[in-house]
KOLSE-472671 format. One line per field, with one value per residue (C-alpha): residue number from 1; x, y, z. Coordinates in steps of 0.2 Angstrom, whole numbers. Layout:
<recs>
k: c(NUM, ...) $
X: c(X, ...) $
Y: c(Y, ...) $
Z: c(Z, ...) $
</recs>
This chain:
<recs>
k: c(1, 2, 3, 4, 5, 6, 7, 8, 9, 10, 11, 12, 13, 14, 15, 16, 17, 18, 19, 20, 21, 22, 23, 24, 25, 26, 27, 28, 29, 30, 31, 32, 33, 34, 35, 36, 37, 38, 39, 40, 41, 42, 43, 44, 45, 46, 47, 48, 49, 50, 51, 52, 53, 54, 55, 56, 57, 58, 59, 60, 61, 62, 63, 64, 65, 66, 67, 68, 69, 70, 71, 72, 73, 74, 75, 76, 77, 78, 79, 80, 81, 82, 83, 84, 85, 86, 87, 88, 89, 90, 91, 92, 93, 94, 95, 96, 97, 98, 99, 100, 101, 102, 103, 104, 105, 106, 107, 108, 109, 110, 111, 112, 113, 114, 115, 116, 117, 118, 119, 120, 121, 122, 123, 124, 125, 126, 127, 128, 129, 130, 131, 132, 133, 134, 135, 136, 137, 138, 139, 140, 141, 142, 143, 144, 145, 146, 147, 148, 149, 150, 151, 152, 153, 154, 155, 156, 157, 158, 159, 160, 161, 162, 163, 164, 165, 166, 167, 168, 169, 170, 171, 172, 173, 174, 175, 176, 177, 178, 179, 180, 181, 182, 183, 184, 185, 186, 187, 188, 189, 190, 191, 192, 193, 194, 195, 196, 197, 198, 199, 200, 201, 202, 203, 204, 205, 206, 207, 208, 209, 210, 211, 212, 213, 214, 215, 216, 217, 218, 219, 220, 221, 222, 223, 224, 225, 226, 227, 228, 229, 230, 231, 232, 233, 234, 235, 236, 237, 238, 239, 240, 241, 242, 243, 244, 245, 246, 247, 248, 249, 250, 251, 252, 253, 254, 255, 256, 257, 258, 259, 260, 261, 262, 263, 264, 265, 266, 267, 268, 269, 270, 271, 272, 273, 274, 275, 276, 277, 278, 279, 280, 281, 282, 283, 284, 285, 286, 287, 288, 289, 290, 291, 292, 293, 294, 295, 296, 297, 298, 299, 300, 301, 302, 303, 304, 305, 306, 307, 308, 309, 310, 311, 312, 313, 314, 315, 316, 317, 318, 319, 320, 321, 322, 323, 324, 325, 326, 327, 328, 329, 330, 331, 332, 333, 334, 335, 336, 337, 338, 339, 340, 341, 342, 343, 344, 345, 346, 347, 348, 349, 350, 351, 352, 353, 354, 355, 356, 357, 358, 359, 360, 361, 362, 363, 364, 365, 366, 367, 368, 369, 370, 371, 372, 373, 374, 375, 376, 377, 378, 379, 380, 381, 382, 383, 384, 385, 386, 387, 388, 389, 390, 391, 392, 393, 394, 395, 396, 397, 398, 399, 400, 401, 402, 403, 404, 405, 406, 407, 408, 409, 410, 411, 412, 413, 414, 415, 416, 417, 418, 419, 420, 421, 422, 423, 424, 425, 426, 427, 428, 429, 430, 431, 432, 433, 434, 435, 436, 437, 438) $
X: c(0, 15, 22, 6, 1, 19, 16, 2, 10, 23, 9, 0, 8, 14, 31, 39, 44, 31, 30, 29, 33, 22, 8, 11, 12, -3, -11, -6, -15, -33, -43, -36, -30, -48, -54, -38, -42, -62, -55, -46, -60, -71, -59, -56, -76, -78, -66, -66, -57, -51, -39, -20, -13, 0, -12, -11, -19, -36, -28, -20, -35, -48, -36, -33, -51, -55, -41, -48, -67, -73, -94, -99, -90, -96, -108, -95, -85, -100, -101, -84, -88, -105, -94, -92, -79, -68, -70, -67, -51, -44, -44, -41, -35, -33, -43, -57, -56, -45, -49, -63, -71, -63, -64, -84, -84, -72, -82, -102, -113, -128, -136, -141, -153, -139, -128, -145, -149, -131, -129, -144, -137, -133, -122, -111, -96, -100, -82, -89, -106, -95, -86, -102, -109, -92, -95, -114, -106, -93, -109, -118, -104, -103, -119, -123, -135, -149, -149, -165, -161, -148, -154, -170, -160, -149, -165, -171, -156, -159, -177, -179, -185, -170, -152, -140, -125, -115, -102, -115, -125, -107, -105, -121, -117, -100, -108, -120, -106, -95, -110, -113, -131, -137, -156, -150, -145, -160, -157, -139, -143, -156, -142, -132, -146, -148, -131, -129, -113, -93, -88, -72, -71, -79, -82, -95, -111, -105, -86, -100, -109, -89, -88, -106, -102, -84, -80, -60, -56, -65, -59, -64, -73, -65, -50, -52, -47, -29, -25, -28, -11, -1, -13, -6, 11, 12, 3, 18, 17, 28, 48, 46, 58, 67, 60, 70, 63, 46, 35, 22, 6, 1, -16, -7, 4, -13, -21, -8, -8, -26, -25, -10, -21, -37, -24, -19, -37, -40, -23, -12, 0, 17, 10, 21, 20, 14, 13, -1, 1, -7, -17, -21, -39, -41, -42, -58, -68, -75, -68, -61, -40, -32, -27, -46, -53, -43, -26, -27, -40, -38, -41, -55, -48, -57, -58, -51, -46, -56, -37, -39, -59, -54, -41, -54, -65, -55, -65, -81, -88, -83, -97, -97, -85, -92, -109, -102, -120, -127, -117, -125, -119, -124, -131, -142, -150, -148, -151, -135, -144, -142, -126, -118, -126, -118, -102, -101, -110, -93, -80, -85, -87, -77, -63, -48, -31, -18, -2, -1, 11, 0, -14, -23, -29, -46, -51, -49, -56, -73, -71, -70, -85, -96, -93, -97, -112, -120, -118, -128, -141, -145, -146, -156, -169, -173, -177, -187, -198, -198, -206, -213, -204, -211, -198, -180, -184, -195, -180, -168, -179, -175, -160, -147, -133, -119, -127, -145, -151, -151, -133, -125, -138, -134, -115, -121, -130, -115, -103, -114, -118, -97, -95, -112, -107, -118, -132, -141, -141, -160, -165, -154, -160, -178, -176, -167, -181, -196, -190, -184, -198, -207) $
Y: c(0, 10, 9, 12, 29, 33, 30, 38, 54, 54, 58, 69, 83, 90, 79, 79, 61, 48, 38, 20, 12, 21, 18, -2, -2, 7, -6, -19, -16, -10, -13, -2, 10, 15, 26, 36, 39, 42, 55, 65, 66, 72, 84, 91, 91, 99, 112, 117, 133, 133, 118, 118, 121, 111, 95, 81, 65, 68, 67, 51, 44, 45, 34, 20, 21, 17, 5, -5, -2, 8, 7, 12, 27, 30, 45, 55, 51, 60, 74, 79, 76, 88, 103, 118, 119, 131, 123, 104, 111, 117, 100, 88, 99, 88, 72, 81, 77, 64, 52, 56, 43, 29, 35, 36, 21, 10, 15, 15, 7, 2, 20, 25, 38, 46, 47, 52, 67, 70, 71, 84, 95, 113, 117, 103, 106, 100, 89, 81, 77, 70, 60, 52, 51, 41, 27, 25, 20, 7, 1, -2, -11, -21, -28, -18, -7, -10, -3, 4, 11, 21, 25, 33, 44, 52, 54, 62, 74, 78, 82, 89, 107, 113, 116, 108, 114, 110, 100, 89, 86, 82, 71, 61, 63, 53, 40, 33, 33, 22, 12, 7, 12, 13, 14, 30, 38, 49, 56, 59, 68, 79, 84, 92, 100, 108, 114, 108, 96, 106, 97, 104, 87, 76, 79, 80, 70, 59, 56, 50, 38, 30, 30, 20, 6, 6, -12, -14, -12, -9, 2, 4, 19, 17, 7, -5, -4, -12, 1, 17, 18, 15, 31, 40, 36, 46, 61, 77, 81, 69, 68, 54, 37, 37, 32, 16, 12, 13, -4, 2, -9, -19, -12, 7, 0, -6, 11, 19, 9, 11, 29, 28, 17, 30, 44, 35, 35, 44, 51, 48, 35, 31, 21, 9, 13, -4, -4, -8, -17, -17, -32, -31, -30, -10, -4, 7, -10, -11, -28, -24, -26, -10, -5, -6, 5, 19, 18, 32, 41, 58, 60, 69, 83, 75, 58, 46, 28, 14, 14, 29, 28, 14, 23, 36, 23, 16, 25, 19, 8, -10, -24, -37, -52, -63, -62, -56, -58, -41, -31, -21, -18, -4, -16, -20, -6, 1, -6, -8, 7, 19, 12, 15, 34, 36, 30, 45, 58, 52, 55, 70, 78, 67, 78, 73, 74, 78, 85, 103, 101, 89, 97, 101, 115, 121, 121, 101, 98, 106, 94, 80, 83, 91, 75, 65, 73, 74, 54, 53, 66, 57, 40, 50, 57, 38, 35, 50, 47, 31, 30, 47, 56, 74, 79, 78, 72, 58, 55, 56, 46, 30, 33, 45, 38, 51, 67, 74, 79, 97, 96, 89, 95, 110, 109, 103, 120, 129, 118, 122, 140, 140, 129, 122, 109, 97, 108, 105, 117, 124, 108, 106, 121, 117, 103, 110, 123, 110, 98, 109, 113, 107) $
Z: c(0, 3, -14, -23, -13, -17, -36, -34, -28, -41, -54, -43, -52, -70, -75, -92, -91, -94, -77, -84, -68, -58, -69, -71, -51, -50, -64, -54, -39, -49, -35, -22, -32, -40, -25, -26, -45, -44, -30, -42, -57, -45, -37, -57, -56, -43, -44, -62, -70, -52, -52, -47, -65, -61, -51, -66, -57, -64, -82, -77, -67, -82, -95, -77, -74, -93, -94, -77, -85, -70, -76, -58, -61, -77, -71, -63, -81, -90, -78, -83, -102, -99, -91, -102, -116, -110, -93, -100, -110, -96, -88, -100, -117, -132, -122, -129, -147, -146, -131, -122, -134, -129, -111, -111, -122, -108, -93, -99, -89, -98, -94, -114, -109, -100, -116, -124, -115, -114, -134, -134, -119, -128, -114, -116, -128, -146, -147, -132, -137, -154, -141, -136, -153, -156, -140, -147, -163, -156, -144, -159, -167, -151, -155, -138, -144, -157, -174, -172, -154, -162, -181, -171, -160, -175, -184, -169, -171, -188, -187, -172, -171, -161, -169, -161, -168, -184, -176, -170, -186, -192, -181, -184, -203, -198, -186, -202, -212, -201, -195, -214, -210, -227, -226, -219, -235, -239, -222, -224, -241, -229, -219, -234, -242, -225, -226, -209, -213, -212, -227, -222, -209, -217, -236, -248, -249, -263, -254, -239, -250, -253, -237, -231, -244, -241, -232, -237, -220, -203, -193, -174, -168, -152, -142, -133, -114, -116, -126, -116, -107, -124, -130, -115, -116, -135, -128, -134, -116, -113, -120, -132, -135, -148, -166, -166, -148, -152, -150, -161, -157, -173, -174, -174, -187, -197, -195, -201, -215, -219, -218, -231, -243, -239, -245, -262, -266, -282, -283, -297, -299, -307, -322, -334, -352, -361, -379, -388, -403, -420, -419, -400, -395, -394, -378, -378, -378, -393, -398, -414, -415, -409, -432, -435, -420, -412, -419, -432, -422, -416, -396, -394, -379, -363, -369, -356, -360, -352, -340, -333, -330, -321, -311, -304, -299, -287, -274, -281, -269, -275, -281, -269, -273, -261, -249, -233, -220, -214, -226, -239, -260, -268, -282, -269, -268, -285, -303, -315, -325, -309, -305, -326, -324, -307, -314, -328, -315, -304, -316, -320, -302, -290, -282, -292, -279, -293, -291, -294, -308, -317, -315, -332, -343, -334, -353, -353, -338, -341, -359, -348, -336, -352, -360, -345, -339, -358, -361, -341, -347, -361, -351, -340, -353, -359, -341, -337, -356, -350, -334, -336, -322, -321, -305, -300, -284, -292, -300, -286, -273, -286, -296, -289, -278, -279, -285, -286, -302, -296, -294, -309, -324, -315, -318, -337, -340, -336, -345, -362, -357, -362, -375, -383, -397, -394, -396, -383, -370, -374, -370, -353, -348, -351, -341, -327, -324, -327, -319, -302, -300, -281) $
</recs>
């Protein structure tokens, strides 16, 4: 007992080096160790702005009691989340967008309508009530909470009469994104009409829709409780090892490595040269040898091979290989007629990440998307005389995945108010305004 309360006052205060053997002392002896930890959360608590600057137990005492899985403290725990901003910052800084997550998520009790209530508090910081948004997720993905439970209470957010704050609504924007929750997708396109989501964190609607079908790799939305001192131990407040000492975790090694493969995503690629040969089948698909097709063609300017189509599709959510149970395609939901107009409406306005010294003529790159977005407009005309659609949103509520028709007909009429040659901007334009119409 001697040993711990010493180890205990060793991390009392504010100390450059990271006190590893204090911590695996004070790990070692959980049980009586946890009354001196719930002590100093509720000291923080209690004293607020008015805390020791320099008094650092609290800080330690919220990663022990997550890492020991403290669920009887877990009310205290969401008191401090539920303090104000300036307040919360003051005690726990950067905990607050990074860690307070897993922190909620290792100590909940059981207590949903606590997060509930919590998650709708005004007076709560909005990167706390994030935070919260963030342990509802994992819960979910724990089979811990029901889908419904959950999908109701972010529709409640989205609907409510009430703002809420941007930071939330981009929050729950994110949560059905990582949750995969599909049928919410009509909901999620609310949301940005609304103008309610900082694309700034988390990107448009269409790099959203990538995201809800994207099952390459899961990712947690929070740690796990053997992890919480290794997320402690690289906090900068502390002098770090050396790089060559580090004993990175696997599963930090595989996030990194994800993030690295989300960043290569549409960007461009060092590509080999091959040589097409005179008698090889041609490579725009048409089936006829590469000397009877497109060899003595000239490129139309914005023409893309069937290669590079293929390279900016790489984000496009994938069709599914194999069934994986509980896991929902896109094909599932839409028909390969939606999914080929969606395809052009992507190359044409996906976010294209190339170098600055590649980047293209703004002259070919409005070619490009008017070439695309005419070839979907007229696919799109054969379904709206078709089935007789009067309305975009008619339209939209069954066809559109990545963009609403308002969106990219829109971007057409501008395209051909600049360079018409198709001819058809009269009829765009009629369409735009007949069809806008609610």
């Amino acid at each position: 007992m001697e040993e711990l309360q010493k180890a205990i006052e060793n991390i009392t205060y504010y100390s450059k080096k990271f006190p590893k053997e204090d911590l695996e002392l004070i790990s070692a002896n959980r049980e009586a160790a946890i009354p001196y930890l719930r002590e100093a959360v509720e000291k923080a608590v209690r004293e607020g702005d008015d805390l020791d600057q320099k008094y650092n137990l609290h800080f330690y005492s919220i990663f022990l009691l997550a890492q020991f899985q403290d669920r009887e403290f877990f009310p205290k725990m969401m008191e401090l989340a539920c303090l104000p901003e300036e307040t919360l910052d003051f005690l726990i800084g950067d905990v607050l967008t990074e860690d307070l997550k897993n922190i909620l998520y290792n100590t909940y009790n059981g207590e949903i309508e606590l997060l509930r209530q919590s998650v709708m508090n005004k007076e709560a910081s909005d990167y706390a009530r994030s935070a919260m948004l963030s342990a509802m997720g994992q819960l979910y993905l724990d089979n811990t909470l029901e889908k419904q439970e959950l999908q109701d209470f972010l529709k409640e957010i989205i609907y409510g009469e009430d703002s809420i704050g941007d930071y939330v609504y981009t929050a729950v924007a994110d949560r059905i994104c990582q949750c995969h929750f599909t049928e919410m997708l009509p909901d999620l396109r609310h949301l940005y009409q609304d103008l309610r989501v900082d694309e700034g964190v988390i990107g448009g609607y269409d790099a959203c829709v990538d995201r809800i079908f994207w099952y390459r790799s899961e990712q947690r939305l929070c740690r796990t409780s053997d992890e919480m001192l290794t997320r402690l131990r690289g906090w900068a407040m502390f002098e770090q090892p050396d790089e060559e000492d580090e004993d990175d975790s696997a599963e930090d090694m595989m996030d990194r490595a994800f993030s690295r493969m989300i960043d290569q995503i549409g960007k461009t690629e060092p590509r080999k040269s091959v040589k097409i040969g005179r008698n090889d089948p041609c490579p725009c698909g048409s089936g006829k040898k590469y000397k009877q097709c497109c060899l003595n063609k000239p490129r139309e300017v914005g023409a893309e091979s069937r290669e590079e189509q293929e390279k900016w599709l790489k984000g496009y959510p994938e069709a599914a290989a194999e069934r994986v149970e509980g896991r929902i395609y896109l094909e599932d939901l839409y028909s390969s007629e939606s999914i080929e107009i969606d395809k052009l409406l992507y190359l044409a306005l996906r976010h294209r990440a190339i170098p600055i010294w590649n980047r293209e003529p703004d002259t070919v790159v409005a070619k490009r998307k008017a070439r695309y977005l005419t070839d979907a407009y007229r696919k799109f005309q054969e379904i709206v005389a078709r089935e007789h659609i009067q309305r975009f949103s008619e339209y939209d509520s069954k066809y559109s995945i990545h963009y609403p028709c308002v969106e990219w007909i829109g971007e057409l009429t501008g395209l051909l108010e600049e360079d018409d040659s198709e001819g058809i901007l009269k009829e765009v334009r009629k369409t735009y305004q007949d069809m806008g119409k609610e």
